[in-house]
N, C-alpha and C positions, 0 to 999 in steps of 0.2 A: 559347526552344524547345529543349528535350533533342535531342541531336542523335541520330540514328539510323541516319546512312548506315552500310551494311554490315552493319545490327544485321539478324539472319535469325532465330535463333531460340534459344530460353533450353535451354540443356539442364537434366535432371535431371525429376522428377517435378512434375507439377502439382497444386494443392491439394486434397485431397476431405477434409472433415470426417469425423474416424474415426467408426465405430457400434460400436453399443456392444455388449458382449457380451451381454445382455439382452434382452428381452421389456421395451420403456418400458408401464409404467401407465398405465393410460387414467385414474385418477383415485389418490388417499390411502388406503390402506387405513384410515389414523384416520381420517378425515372422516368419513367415515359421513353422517349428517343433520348434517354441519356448517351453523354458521350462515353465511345469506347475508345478506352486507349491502347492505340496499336502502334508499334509490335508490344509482345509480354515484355520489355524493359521495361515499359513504364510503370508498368505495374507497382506496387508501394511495398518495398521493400522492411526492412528493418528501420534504416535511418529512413522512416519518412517524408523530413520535411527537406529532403535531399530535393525533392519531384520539385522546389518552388526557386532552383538554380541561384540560389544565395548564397556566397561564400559566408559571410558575416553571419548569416542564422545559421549556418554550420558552425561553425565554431562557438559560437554561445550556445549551442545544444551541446555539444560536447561538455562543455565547462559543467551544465546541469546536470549530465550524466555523472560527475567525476564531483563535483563540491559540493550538494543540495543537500540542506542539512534532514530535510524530509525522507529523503530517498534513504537516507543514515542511518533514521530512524525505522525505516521500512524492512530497511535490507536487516535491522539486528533483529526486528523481531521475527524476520524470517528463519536466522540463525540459532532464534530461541524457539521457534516450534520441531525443526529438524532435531536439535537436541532432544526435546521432548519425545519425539518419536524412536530415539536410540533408549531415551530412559524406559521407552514402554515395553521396547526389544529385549530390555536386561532381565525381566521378567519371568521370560523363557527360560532363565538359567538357572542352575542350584545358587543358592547362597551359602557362603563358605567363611568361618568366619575363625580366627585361632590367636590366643593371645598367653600370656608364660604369667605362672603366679608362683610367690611364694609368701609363705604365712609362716612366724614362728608364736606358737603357744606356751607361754612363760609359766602357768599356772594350771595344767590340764587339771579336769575334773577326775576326783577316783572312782573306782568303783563301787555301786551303792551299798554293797555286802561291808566293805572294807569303812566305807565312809559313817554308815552306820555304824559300824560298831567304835568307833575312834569318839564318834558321837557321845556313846554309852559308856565307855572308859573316863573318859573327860567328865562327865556329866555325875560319875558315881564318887567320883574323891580319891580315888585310889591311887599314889604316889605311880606304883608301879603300872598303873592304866595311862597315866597321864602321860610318862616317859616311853611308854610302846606308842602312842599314839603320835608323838611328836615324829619319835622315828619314822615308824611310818608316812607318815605327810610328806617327811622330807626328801623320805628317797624316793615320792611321787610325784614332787612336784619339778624334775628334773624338764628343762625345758626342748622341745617338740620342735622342730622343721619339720614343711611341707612344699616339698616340689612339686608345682603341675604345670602341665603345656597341653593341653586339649584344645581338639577341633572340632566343630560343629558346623556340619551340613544340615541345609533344610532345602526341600525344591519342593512347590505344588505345583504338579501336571495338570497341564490344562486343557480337563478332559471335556468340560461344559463352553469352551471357545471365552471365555472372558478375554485372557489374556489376547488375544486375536482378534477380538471387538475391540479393545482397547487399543493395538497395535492400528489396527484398519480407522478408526478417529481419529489418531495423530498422526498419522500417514494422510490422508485426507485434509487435515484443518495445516499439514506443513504445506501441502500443494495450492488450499486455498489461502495462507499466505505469502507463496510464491507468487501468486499472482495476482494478489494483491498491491507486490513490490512494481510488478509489472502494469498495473494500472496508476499505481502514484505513479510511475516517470512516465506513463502516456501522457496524465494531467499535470504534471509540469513542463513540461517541452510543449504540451496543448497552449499551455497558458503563458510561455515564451513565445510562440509561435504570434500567437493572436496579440502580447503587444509587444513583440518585435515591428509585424505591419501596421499597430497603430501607430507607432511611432515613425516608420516611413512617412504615414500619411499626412501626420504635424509637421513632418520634413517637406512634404509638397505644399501646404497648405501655406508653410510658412513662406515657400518661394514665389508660391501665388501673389500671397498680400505684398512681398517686396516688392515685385515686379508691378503690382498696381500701386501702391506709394506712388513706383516712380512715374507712374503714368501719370497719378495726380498729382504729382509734386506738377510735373510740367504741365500741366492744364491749370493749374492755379497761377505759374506764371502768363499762360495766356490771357486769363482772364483778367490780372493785373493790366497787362499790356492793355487789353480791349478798355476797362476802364479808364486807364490813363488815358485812353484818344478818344475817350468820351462816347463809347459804343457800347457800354458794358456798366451796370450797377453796381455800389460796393455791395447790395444783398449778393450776387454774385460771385462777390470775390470769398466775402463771409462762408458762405457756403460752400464753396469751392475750397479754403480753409478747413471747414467744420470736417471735411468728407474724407479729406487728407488725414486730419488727424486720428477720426473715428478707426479710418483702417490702420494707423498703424499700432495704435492701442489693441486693436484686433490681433495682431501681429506680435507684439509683447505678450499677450495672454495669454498663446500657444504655447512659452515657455513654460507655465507652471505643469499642463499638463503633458507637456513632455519631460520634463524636469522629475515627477512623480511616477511616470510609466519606467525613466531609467532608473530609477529606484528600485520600482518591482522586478526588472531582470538582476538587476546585483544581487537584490534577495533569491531568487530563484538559481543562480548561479553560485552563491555561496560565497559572493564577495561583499567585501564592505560598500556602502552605499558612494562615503566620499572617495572611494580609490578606483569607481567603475565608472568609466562614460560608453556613450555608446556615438560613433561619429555621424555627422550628419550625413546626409545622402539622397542625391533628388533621382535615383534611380528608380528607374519604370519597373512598376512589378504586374504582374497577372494571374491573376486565379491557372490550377494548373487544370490540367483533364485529369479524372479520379475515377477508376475503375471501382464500381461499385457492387458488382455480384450479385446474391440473391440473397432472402433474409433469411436462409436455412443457418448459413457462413457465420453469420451474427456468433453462434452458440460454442463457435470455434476461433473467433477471431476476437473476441471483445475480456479480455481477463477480470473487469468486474462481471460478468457471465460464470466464465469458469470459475472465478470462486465461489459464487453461490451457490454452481451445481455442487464443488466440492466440499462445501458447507453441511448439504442435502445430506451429501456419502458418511461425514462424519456423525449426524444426528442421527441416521437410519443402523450407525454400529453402536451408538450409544443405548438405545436400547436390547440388543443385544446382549451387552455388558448390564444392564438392571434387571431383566431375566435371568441371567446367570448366577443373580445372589440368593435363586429359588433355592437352588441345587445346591449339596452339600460340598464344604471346603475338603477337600484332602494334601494332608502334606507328609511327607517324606520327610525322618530326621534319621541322622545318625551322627554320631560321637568319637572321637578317640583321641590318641593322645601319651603321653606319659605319667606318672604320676608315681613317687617315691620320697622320703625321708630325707635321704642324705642325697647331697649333690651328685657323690661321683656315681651312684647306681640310678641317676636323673632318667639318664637314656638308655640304661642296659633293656633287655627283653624282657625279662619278668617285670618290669614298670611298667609296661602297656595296660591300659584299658579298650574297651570297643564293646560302644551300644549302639542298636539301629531296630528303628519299626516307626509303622506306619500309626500316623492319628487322621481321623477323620470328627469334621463337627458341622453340626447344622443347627441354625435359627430355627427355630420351633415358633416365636412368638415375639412380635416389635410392634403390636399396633397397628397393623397396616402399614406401616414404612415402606415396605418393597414395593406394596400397590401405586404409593403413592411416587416412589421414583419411577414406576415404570410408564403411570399417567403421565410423569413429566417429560420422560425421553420421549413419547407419543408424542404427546405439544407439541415439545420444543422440532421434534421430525417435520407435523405439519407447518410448521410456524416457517422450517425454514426453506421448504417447498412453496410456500404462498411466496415465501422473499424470494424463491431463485425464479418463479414465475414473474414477477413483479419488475424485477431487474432487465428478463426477455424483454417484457412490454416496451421499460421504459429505452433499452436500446434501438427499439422499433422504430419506435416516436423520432428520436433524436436524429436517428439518419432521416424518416420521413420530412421534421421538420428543416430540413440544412438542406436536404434534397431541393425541397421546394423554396427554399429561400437563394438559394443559387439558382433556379431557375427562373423566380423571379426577377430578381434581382438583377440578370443579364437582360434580361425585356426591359427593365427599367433605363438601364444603362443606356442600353441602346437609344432610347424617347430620349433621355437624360442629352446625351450627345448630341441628339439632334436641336433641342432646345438653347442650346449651350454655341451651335452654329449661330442658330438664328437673332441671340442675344448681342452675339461679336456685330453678326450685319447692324442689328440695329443702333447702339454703339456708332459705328463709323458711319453709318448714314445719318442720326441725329449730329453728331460733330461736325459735319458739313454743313448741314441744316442752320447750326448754330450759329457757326462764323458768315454763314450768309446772312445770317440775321431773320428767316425765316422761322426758325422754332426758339423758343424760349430753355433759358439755362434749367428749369424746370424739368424741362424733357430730357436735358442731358443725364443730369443726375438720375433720373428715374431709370433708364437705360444704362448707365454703368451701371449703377444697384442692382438690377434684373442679372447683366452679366457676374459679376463680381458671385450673388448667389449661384447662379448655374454649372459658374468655375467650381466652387466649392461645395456644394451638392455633387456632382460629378467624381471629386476625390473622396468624399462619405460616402459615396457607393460603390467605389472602387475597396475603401475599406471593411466594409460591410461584406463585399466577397470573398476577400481574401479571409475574411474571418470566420466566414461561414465555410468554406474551402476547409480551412485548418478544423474546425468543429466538427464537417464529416469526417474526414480523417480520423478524428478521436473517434466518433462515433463509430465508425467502421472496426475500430481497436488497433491502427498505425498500423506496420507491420507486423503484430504479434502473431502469434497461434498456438492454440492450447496445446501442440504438440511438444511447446516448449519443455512442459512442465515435468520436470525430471521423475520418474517413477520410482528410484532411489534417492530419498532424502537425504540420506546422510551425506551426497557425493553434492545432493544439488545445494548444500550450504555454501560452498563453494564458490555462490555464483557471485559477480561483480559489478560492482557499482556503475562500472566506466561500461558495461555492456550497455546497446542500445535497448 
């Protein structure tokens, strides 16, 4: 039990969550007729990026969970602020300290009556001064043991709340780096997320380009044909060549940056770069539906949020604790122990000692020093209220803007697709054109180019959602909530890396 005798009352200001300079919205201005996903299963659970039906990005999310050397780094200094908060808790308690001495004095000093006069003997010439004096020395210089074992208690009650300001900061600065841990693994699994589907999308991209190779592979042999029956140009065939090649040079070049994108998940996964691949795969993916709430939610779902608030909470005890160095220090001591000559009477009862009483002291005079720490907690209070404001805003922004970029973006898609029809018709109707002899090899090439782009436009916008998909998610805070954040530190050091 924390002791409390004489504890009255905490000075300094008590905690009020700042408000915000604002009008909070009552809903997204994107959202508009966002979608709702029904039933509550969809709703974005813990494992978030569960909602986007990918086995493969499950399982490399897990690995980040469990090997990410960032997270490593997150999770000890989570581990070093909870400690902090125990070392602040010790506080509360007496200090108790006890340790065994012993002294032996070969040469004690005599008494000054006796010393003098030995002094005066010696000093006068007298044979018989001389040989009293010797004597004397001798049978005083007999050597001395000193047994002690003393203990010494000291505890200062913490009657002006310092210690409790202090406890209330590192209780506070351990929650906001709890959730601090908990926003590094949003933005690593964010940023697995966004180029896991990049790299799908060089997977599509690149099955694009093969599959047109092959179309031009064969259309170059037609146009061989057509020239050899003397219907057809060699600029035609050159060309026809040229168009071949250019794409599959296109088609090589996707390797670097997909080659570079699996790089950045083996880093994020905490594998070596030459020991990870990630397999190819021309599976169809689609942005998922993402319930997106209201921006109240923000201040409870997003843990770069709650750390800043709990940033606030620690600044606003710190000064507390620099007002508290007004008021005078009082501490409690007391002593005891053994203390004797000879070993065997070390521990009998008459060897005891026992001293106790109170000291009390106070600063009278430093310069302004106290003014000046207490200016600074003031600041550093404001300083970190304009940040936990700043942090709201910019959570704001990021869902508004991924809001509207997914809503764009699906209008786009949609023209997109439709463009991308109309490229195929033209395409197969200049080709007939051609071999009729009616449009010029000109036209051909200009119409697969139109498609060829539309195709691939189409899968950049497809990626583009899905990336902006995963950004709100972050931006929403994935499945976190401040509820998480353990209100006993010491227990919530605990926590685990492999957790989502």
């Amino acid at each position: 039990m924390v002791p409390v005798i004489f504890s009255a009352c905490a000075v300094g200001p008590n905690y009020v969550r700042p408000t915000m300079q604002f009008t909070s919205p009552s809903s997204f201005k994107e959202s508009g007729e966002w979608k709702k996903a029904q039933p509550r299963d969809h709703e974005i659970k813990g494992k978030w990026w569960e909602v986007f039906n990918d086995p493969d990005l499950n399982a490399l999310a897990d690995q980040v969970n469990i090997s990410n050397q960032n997270l490593a780094v997150a999770e000890a200094q989570y581990r070093q602020a909870t400690a902090l908060v125990r070392a602040a808790k010790a506080a509360f308690y007496p200090s108790i300290t006890i340790g065994a001495s012993y002294s032996l004095s070969l040469f004690p000093s005599v008494s000054g009556a006796s010393s003098a006069a030995s002094r005066t003997s010696v000093l006068s010439g007298s044979p018989a001064s001389i040989l009293s004096a010797a004597s004397s020395s001798s049978s005083s210089n007999t050597p001395t043991s000193q047994f002690s074992l003393p203990i010494s208690i000291s505890w200062e009650p913490d009657i002006w709340g310092r210690i409790r300001r202090t406890v209330e900061a590192s209780s506070a600065n351990a929650q906001a780096s709890e959730a601090d841990l908990q926003s590094a693994r949003l933005l690593a699994q964010a940023e697995l997320a966004q180029d896991y589907f990049q790299i799908r999308a060089i997977d599509r991209q690149k099955q694009l380009l093969d599959r047109t190779v092959n179309d031009y592979r064969k259309f170059l042999d037609l146009t061989r044909n057509r020239y050899a029956a003397g219907v057809a140009s060699m600029a035609d065939v050159l060309q026809a060549e040229s168009q071949l090649k250019t794409t599959q040079a296109q088609a090589i070049d996707l390797g670097v940056q997909r080659a570079q994108l699996e790089h950045a998940i083996a880093l994020l996964a905490g594998k070596p770069a030459s020991l990870f691949s990630v397999p190819v795969s021309g599976a169809g993916i689609k942005p998922p539906d993402i319930p997106v709430g209201v921006p109240s939610e923000l201040l409870e779902r997003r843990p770069d949020v709650a750390a800043a608030e709990r940033r606030v909470v620690a600044a606003n005890a710190q000064i507390g604790v620099a007002i508290a160095a007004y008021f005078p220090t009082i501490t409690l001591n007391a002593s005891l122990g053994f203390q004797a000559k000879n070993f065997l009477k070390w521990f009998t009862w008459p060897s005891r000692f026992f001293s106790v009483g109170p000291s009390i002291s106070e600063t009278v005079f430093q310069g302004g020093l106290r003014m000046a720490q207490t200016d600074e907690a003031r600041a550093a209070y404001d300083a970190s209220v304009a940040s936990y404001r700043q942090t709201v805003l910019t959570a704001l922004q990021e869902v508004e803007d991924n809001l509207a970029a997914l809503r764009i973006l699906e209008n786009e898609a949609r023209v997109q697709d439709e463009a991308l029809q109309a490229s195929r018709r033209s395409v197969h109707v200049t080709m007939n054109q051609y071999k009729a002899g009616t449009a010029s090899y000109l036209n051909v090439i200009t119409a697969q180019t139109a498609a060829l782009n539309n195709e691939l436009s189409a899968v950049n916008i497809l990626n583009r959602r899905m990336a902006a998909s995963v950004l709100l998610i972050k931006a929403l805070g994935g499945g976190w909530n401040a509820s998480a954040l353990n209100p006993k530190e010491g227990k919530a050091a605990k926590a685990k890396k492999k957790q989502p």
